[in-house]
ZAMARGU-4260 file (C-alpha; in steps of 0.2 Angstrom, whole numbers, plus 5000, padded with zeros to 4 digits):
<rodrens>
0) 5417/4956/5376 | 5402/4957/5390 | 5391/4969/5396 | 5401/4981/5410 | 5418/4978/5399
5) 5428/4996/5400 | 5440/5005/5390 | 5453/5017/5396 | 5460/5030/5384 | 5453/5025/5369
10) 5452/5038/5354 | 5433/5039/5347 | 5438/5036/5328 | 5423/5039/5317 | 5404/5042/5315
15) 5394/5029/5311 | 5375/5027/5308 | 5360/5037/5316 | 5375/5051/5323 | 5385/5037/5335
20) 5399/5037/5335 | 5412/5022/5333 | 5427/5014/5343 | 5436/5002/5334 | 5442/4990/5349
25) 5454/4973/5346 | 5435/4963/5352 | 5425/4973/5337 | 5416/4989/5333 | 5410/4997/5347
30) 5394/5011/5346 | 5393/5025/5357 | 5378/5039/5359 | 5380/5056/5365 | 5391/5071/5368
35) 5405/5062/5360 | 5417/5065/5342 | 5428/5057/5334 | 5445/5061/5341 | 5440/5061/5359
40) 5451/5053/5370 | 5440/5043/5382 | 5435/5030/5395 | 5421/5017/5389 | 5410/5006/5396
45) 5398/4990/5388 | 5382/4993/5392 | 5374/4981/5381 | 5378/4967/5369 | 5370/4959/5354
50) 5377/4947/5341 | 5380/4962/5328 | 5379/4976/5340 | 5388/4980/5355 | 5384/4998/5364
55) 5396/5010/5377 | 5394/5022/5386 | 5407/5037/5391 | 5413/5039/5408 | 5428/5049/5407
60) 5433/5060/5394 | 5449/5065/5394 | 5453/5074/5379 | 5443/5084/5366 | 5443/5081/5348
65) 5448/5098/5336 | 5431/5093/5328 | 5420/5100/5342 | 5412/5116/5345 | 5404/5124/5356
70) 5385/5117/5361 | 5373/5135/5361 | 5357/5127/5367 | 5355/5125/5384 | 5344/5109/5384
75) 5358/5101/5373 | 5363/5084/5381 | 5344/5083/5386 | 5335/5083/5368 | 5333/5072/5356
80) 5337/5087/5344 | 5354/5097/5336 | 5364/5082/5343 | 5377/5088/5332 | 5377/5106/5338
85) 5394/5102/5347 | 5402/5099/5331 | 5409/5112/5319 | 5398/5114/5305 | 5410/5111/5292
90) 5415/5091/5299 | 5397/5090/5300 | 5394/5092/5282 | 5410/5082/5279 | 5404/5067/5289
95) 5387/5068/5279 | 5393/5070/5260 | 5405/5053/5269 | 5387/5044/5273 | 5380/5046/5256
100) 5398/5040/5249 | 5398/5024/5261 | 5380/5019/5256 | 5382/5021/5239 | 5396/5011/5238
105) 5392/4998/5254 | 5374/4993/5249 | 5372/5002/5229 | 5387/4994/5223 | 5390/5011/5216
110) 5409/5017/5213 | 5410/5025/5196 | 5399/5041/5202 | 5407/5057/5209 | 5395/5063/5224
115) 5397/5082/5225 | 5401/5093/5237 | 5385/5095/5248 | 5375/5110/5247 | 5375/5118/5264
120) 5363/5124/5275 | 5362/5144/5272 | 5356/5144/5291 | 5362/5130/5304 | 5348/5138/5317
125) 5331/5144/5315 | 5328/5136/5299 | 5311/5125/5302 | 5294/5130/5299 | 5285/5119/5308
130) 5287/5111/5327 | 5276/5101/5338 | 5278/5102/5357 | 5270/5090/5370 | 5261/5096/5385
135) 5264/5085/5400 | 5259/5082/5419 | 5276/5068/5420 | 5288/5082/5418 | 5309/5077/5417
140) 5317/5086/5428 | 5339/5086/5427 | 5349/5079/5439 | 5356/5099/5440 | 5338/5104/5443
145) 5338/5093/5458 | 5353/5096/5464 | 5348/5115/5465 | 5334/5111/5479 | 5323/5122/5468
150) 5305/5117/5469 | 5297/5114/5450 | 5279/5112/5442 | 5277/5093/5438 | 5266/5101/5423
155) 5279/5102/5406 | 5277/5108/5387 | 5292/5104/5376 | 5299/5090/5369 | 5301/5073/5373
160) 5316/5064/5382 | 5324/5050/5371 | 5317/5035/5373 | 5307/5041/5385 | 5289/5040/5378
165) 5281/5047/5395 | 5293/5062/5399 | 5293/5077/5392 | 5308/5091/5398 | 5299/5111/5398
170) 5309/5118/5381 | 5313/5138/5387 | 5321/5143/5373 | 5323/5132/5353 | 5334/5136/5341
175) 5323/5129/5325 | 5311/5140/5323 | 5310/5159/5321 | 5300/5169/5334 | 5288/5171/5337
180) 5287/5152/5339 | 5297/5151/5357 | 5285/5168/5364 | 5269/5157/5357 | 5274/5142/5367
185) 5279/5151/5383 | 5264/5161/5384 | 5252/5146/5380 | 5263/5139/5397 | 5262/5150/5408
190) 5241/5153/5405 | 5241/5134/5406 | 5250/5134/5423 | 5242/5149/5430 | 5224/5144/5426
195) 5227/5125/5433 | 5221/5121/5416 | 5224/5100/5419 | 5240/5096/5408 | 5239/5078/5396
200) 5244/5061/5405 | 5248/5051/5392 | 5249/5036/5404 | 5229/5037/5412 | 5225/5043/5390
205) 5216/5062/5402 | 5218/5079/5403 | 5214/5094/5393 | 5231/5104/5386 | 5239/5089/5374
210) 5249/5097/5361 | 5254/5114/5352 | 5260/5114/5336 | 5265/5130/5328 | 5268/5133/5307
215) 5279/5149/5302 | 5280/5152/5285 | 5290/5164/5275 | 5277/5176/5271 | 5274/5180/5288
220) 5260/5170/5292 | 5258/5160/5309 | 5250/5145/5309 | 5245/5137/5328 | 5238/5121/5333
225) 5231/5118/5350 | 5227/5098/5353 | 5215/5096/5368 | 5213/5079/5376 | 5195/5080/5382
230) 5181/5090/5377 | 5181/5101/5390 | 5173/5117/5381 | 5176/5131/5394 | 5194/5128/5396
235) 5197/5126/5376 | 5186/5143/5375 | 5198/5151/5388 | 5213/5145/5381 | 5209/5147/5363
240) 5201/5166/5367 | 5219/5170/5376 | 5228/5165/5362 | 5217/5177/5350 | 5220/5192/5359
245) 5236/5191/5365 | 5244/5186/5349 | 5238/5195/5335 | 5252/5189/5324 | 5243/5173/5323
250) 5235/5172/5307 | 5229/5155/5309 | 5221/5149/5325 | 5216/5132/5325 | 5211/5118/5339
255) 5208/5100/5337 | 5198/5088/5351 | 5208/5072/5351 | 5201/5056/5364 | 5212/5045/5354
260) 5229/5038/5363 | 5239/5044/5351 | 5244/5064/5345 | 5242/5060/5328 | 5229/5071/5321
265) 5226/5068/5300 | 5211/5059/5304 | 5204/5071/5317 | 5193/5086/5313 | 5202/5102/5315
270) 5192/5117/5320 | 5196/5135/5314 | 5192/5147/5329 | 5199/5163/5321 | 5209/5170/5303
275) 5212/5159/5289 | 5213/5142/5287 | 5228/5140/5277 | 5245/5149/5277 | 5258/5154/5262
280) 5273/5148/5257 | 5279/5156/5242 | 5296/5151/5229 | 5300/5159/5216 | 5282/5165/5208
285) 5274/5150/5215 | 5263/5152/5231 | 5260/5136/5241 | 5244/5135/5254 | 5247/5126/5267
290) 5233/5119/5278 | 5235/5111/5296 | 5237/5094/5288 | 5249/5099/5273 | 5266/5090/5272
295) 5278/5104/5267 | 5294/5103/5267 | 5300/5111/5285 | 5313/5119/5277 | 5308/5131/5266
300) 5323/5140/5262 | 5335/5125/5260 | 5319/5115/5250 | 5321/5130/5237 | 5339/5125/5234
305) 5334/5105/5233 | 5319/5109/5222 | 5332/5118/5210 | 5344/5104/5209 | 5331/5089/5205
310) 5324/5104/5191 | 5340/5105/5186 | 5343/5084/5184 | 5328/5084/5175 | 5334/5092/5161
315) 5317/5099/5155 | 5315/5108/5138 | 5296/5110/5139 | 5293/5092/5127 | 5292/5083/5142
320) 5280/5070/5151 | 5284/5072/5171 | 5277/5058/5183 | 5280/5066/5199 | 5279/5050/5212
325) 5274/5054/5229 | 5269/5071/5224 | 5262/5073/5242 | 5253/5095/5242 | 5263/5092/5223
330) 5275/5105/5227 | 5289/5097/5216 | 5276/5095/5203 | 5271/5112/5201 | 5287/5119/5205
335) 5293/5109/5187 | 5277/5111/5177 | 5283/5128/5167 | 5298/5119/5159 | 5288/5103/5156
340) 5275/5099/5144 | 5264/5087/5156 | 5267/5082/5173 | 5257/5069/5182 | 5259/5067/5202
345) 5255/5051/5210 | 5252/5052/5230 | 5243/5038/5243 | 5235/5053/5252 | 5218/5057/5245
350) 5218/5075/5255 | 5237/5079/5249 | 5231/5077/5232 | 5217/5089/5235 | 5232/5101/5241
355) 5240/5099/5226 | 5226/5103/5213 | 5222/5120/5223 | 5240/5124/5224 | 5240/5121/5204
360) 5225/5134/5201 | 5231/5145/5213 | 5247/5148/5200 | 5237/5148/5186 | 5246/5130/5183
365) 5235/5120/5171 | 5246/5107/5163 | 5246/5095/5181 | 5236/5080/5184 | 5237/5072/5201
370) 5229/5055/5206 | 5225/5048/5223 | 5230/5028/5228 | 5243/5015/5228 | 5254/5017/5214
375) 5258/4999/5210 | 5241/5000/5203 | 5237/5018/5197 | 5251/5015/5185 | 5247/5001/5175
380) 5247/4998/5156 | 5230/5008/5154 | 5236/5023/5164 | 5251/5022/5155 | 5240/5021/5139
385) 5230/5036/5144 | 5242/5047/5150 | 5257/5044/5140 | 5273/5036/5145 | 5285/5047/5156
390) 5300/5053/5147 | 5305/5059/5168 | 5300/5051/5183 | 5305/5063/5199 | 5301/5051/5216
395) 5303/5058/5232 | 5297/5041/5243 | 5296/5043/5261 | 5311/5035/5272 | 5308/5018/5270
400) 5311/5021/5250 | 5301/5011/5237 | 5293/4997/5238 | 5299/4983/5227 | 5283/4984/5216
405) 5284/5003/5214 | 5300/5000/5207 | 5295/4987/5196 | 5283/4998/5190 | 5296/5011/5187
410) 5304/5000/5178 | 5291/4995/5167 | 5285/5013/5164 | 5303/5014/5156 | 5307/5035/5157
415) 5323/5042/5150 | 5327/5048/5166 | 5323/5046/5185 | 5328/5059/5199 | 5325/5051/5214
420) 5324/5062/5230 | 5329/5054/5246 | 5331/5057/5264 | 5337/5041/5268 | 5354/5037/5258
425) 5353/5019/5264 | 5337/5015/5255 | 5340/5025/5242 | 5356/5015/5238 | 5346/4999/5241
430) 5333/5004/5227 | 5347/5011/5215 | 5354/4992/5217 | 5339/4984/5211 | 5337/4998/5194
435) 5357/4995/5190 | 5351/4980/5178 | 5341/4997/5167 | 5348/5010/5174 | 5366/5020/5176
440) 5369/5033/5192 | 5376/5047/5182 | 5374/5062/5196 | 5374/5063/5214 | 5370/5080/5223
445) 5368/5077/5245 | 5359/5093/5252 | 5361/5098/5272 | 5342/5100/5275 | 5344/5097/5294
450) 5362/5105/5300 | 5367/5101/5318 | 5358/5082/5315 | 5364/5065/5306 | 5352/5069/5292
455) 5355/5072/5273 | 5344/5070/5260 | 5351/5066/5240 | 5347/5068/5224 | 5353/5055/5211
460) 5348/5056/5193 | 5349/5039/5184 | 5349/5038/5164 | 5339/5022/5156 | 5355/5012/5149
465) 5347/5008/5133 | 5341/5023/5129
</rodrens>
């Protein structure tokens, strides 16, 4: 097989890794990206191979698969976002519960466990809290656009293009987030455009509108961030003073100055220019504050529903020492610390465990302790010695799991049970490998945090063999 090889009337037969899609041809599997499901009839063509890789593209489809739906955004095929949207929920949910099966099985060795059914998403649309948009002077502009003869602003707010770092496509109208997050972004454009405010080049590292990002929370409140690229004081006064008065549902109005070359904002100073610095989040009793550099779960609804299942695969009677790992604004921690007797949460993140010592008086929680720092060494014999050996360990790593020495520790530390939280099933079957030797996978729960996309996450509970 070579690069320009085609296909003709070929049935797509499965999903594969990241949401491609898979042809298994006579030369090998093939991977395909885009509007495409399994059982499509189509025309392919190689557009790029590697030793273990080889990559099509569609140029004729001929046929559509029974699995499909019908796309309802309008920028589908043009965001990276919802590429799933033009498949029926239900195979959606299928194909994921399949991932965490394949994993488990593939790379965790893992064949004697029952995965559950996976807990659905109770809404597939406007379910996030939280959304970032890029404001752009290299706007993308569709072959349709062009075609129209319609004249368009090179200025741009939206998302970026896919694998396009420089080229942002003008969002009209998302379905992740609840109003008022689409009138917030739209109105933001429009002033922009109609004052000539200069829009960011991220190529020359200048101009003064960069980024929005808007935080909805279940309360009510209305968190926005405006980024500015340069410190241009009567344009961020103008823009910042608009946004005030004609959005008084904003209950949090923030700005941040950022000359860096990057968007990334935790080490930048964020300015408060009206109403409260924080938002709410609230589950069951609990009441979360959320501050512009709080990781919370985006979303909240569907987290309520993952938090109850690793409460529930914890087992808790009140007796028990929690070790909450990864603990980030310790939402997990505090949302388990009524049925335990002690939990401790470990987090790399000095200003996260800040979050989660306010959020634990703010419920009148007093049986938490949180540390800052690398766990491989928070977690040492004296700790252990201090603070009492786990019975639990709840660990809710980022995507690229634990490191080997976390798990050592982990291992060392020795707790009845572990619940590990994942979003990547991959890693997480790699690290269940490396505990087999101590411990044994006894439940497996996938939760749909993220309908219409390839992601799951999983909760796996694991009971020490010896105990």
């Amino acid at each position: 097989m070579s690069k320009g090889t085609r296909y003709e009337y070929v049935e797509i037969t499965d999903f594969a890794a990241e949401g491609k899609c898979i042809f298994k041809s006579e030369d090998g599997v093939i991977f395909i990206e885009g509007d495409v499901a399994p059982g499509d009839i189509v025309d392919l063509e190689v557009v790029r191979t590697k030793k273990k890789l080889k990559e099509a593209i569609v140029t004729k489809i001929h046929s559509l698969s029974k699995l499909r739906a019908e796309p309802y955004c309008q920028h589908f095929g043009v965001c990276g976002g919802c590429k799933w949207q033009h498949i029926a929920y239900e195979h959606q949910i299928g194909f994921k519960r399949q991932q965490v099966v394949d994993h488990f099985q593939r790379i965790g060795k893992i064949k004697n466990v029952e995965i559950n059914p996976i807990l659905a998403g109770p809404k597939t649309t406007f379910y996030r809290n939280k959304l970032e948009f890029t404001f752009s002077n290299y706007r993308w502009v569709t072959k349709e656009q062009l075609d129209s003869g319609e004249k368009f602003s090179k200025n741009a707010l939206g998302f970026h293009v896919p694998k396009r770092f420089d080229k942002i496509f003008t969002v009209q109208k998302c379905h992740l987030q609840p109003d008022p997050s689409n009138a917030l972004r739209n109105s933001l454009h429009a002033f922009g455009e109609a004052q000539g405010i200069p829009y960011y080049d991220v190529k020359y590292n200048v101009g003064t509108l960069r980024n929005l990002v808007v935080r909805t929370a279940n309360t009510g409140d209305i968190m926005v961030i405006v980024q500015f690229g340069e410190q241009n004081d009567e344009a961020i006064d103008l823009v910042m003073n608009y946004m005030k008065d004609m959005h008084p549902e904003i209950t949090s109005l923030n700005y941040i100055v950022n000359l860096k070359g990057n968007d990334s904002y935790q080490d930048q100073e964020v300015i408060n220019f009206s109403g409260e610095t924080t938002i709410r989040e609230t589950m069951e009793d609990l009441t979360f504050l959320v501050g512009p550099k709080s990781f919370y779960q985006t979303n909240s609804e569907q987290a309520y529903n993952l938090f109850k299942v690793t409460r529930e695969y914890a087992g808790l009677t009140g007796n028990e020492s929690v070790y909450d790992l990864y603990t980030g604004t310790g939402t997990i921690a505090n949302f388990v610390a009524r049925q335990a007797k002690k939990v401790v949460g470990v987090e790399y993140v000095e200003a996260a465990v800040r979050d989660a010592r306010i959020n634990s008086a703010l419920n009148s929680i007093t049986n938490t302790e949180f540390f800052a720092g690398d766990m491989r060494w928070i977690m040492n014999e004296s700790f252990l010695a201090k603070h009492g050996r786990p019975d639990v360990i709840i660990t809710d790593p980022p995507r690229a799991g634990m490191d080997v020495p976390v798990i050592d520790t982990i291992l060392k530390a020795a707790p009845d049970k572990v619940v590990y939280v994942s979003c990547n099933t991959a890693t997480q079957a790699r690290d269940l490998l490396l505990m087999s030797d101590d411990y044994e996978v006894t439940k497996v729960q996938p939760v749909d945090m993220f309908p219409n996309t390839h992601h799951v996450e999983n909760v796996a509970l694991l009971l020490r063999k010896d105990r």
